[in-house]
C-alpha positions in Angstrom: -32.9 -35.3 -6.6 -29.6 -34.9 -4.8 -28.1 -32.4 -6.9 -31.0 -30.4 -6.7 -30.7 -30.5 -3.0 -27.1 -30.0 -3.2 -28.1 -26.7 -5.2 -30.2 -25.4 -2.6 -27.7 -25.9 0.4 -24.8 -24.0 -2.1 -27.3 -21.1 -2.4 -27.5 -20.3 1.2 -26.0 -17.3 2.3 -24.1 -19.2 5.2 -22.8 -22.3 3.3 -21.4 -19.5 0.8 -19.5 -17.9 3.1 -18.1 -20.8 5.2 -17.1 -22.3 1.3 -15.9 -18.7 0.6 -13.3 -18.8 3.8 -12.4 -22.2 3.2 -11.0 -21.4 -0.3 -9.5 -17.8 1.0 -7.7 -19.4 4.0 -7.1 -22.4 1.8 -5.0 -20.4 -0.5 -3.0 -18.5 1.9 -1.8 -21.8 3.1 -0.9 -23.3 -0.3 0.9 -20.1 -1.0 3.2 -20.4 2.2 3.9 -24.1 2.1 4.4 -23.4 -2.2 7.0 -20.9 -1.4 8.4 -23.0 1.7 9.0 -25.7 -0.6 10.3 -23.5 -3.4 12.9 -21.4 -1.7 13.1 -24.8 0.4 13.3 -22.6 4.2 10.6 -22.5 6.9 10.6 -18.9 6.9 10.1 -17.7 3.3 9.0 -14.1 4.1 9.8 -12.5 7.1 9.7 -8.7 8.6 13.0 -6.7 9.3 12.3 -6.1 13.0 15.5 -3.6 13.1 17.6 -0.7 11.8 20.9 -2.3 11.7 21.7 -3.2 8.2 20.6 0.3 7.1 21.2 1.4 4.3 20.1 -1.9 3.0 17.1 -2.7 4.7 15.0 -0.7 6.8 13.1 -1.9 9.5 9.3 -2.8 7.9 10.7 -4.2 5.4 9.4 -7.3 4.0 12.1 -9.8 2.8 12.5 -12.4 0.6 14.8 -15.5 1.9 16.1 -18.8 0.0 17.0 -21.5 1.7 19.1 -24.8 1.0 22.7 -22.9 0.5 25.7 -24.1 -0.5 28.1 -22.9 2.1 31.0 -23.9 0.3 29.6 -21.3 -2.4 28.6 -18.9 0.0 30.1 -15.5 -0.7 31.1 -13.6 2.9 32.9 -9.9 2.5 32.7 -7.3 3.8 29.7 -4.9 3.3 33.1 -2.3 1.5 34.2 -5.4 -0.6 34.4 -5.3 -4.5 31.5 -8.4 -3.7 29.8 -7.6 -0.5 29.2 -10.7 1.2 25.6 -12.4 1.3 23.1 -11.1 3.4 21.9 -13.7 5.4 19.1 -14.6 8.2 20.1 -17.0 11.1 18.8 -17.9 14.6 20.9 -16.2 17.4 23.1 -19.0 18.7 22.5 -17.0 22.6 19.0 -18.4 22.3 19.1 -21.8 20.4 17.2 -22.3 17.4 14.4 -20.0 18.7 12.4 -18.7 15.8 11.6 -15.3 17.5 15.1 -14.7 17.4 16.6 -14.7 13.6 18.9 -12.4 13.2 19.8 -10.6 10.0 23.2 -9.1 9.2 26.2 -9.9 6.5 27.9 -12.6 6.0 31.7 -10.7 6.3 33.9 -13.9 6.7 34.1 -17.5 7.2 36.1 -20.4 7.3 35.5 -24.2 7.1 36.5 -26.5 10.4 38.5 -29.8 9.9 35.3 -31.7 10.4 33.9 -30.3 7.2 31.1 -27.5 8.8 31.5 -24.1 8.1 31.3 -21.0 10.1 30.4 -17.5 9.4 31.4 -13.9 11.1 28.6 -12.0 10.8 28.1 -8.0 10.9 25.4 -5.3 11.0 25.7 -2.8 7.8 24.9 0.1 10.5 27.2 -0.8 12.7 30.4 1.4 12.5 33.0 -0.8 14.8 35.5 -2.7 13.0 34.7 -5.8 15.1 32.2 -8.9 14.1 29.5 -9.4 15.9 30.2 -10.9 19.5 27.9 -14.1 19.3 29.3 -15.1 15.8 31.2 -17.5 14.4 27.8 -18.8 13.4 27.9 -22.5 12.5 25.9 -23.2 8.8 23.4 -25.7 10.5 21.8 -22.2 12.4 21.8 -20.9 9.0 17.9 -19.9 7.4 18.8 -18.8 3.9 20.3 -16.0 2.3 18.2 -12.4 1.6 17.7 -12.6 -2.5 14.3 -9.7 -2.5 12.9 -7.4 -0.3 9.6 -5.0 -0.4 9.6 -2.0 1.1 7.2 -1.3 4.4 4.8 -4.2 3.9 6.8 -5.9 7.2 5.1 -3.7 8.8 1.5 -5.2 8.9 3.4 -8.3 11.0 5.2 -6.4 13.1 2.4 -4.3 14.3 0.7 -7.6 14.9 3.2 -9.3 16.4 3.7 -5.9 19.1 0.1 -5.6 19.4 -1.7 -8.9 19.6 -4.4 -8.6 21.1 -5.3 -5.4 19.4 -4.6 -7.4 16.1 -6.9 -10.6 17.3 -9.6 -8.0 18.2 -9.5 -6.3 14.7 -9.7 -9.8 13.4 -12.7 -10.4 15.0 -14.2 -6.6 14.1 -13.8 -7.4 10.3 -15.1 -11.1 10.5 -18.5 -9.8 12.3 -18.6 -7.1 9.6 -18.6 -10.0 6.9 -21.2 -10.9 8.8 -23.2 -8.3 9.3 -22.8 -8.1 5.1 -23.6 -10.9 3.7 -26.3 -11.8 5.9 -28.4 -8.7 7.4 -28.3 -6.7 4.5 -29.1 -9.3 1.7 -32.1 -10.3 3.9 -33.1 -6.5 3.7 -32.8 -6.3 -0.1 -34.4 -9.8 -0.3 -37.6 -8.2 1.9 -37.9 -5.1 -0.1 -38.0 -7.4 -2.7 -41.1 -9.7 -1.6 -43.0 -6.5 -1.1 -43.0 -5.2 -4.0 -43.9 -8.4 -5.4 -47.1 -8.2 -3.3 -47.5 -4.9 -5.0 -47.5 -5.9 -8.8 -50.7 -7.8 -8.7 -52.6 -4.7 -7.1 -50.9 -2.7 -9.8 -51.9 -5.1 -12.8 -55.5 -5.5 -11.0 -55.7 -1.0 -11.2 -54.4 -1.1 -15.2 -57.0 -3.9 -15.8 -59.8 -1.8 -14.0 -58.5 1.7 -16.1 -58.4 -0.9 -19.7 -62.3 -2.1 -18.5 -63.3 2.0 -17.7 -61.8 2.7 -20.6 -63.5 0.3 -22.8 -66.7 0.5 -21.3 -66.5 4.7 -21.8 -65.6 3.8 -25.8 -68.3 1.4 -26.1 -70.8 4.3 -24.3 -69.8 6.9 -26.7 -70.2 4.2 -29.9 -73.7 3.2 -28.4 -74.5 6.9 -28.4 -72.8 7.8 -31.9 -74.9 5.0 -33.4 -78.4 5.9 -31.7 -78.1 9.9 -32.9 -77.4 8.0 -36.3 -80.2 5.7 -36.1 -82.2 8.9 -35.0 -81.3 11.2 -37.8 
């Protein structure tokens, strides 16, 4: 009895959906925290907001960061270098550990205080000064990871959003009324259409039996008659 009720609540059009966007947001979140825990960083994937490690990366690109370095390990060159150093994503020491501003540029140097942490110059591919960066030596804790895969453009889609947010929440809420409007209004329609022609089979079985009786009772007539010219004769 209750699995029969279960079936019927899984067969509505609502429940569907709502189980539908439970499993889709459901699996955008176990990809994140998967890839959080595997390159072991909080920010995994994240959108090059800026042209200054062109050629290299491009702003809109997408890249790919791994976290949990070993900065003793840590390669840091300059971009010229036989072995370039690291590219590498950290938060802007001017602004704390604010996560809207990472910064990513080249590891070109570094050295190791006597307490043991190590610090990295830093540098833009693009720029075309000789000198570091002005805010660096950057000290490992502020470090996110190191840049090991990019893809081209797709940083796009969260740039745009994050530039135009409200435009992006209203789009959000455009496409979820149209997943709406689909899975509910027009199945209803189809399911309509579909009870009236149901109506319409019976009156259409009741007319073929009515033609099969006319039919029969004209080939009875004609045998009636066929057998009284014989009877006749």
């Amino acid at each position: 009895m209750k699995s029969k009720k279960l079936s019927r609540i899984l067969k509505n059009d609502y429940i569907q959906t709502i189980v539908l966007t439970v499993i889709l947001f459901g699996g955008i979140f176990a990809f994140w925290f998967g890839l959080k825990f595997g390159l072991q960083t909080e920010f995994p994937l994240l959108a090059v907001a800026s042209g200054s490690m062109e050629p290299v990366l491009y702003r809109g690109d997408l890249i790919l960061v791994q976290g949990g370095l070993n900065f003793a390990e840590l390669n840091a060159a300059p971009k010229d270098a036989p072995t370039p150093g690291e590219v590498i994503v950290y938060y802007d020491p001017r602004y704390g550990k604010d996560l809207y501003h990472l910064i990513v540029h080249r590891a070109a140097e570094k050295f190791q205080h006597e307490n043991g942490t190590w610090y990295f110059y830093t540098k833009g591919d693009a720029s075309s000064g000789s000198s570091y960066d002005p805010w660096s030596p950057i000290r490992q804790d502020f470090i996110v990871g190191k840049v090991i895969g990019k893809v081209q453009w797709l940083g796009h889609i969260p740039l745009y959003m994050h530039e135009n947010r409200t435009l992006a929440a209203l789009i959000i809420i455009l496409l979820f009324a149209f997943l709406i409007i689909t899975d509910f209004i027009f199945p209803k329609k189809k399911k309509t259409k579909t009870a009236d022609e149901e109506e319409k089979l019976p009156n259409t079985a009741h007319t073929d039996d009515l033609l099969r009786a006319s039919s029969c009772s004209f080939l009875e007539s004609i045998r009636s008659c066929s057998e009284r010219d014989l009877s006749l004769s």
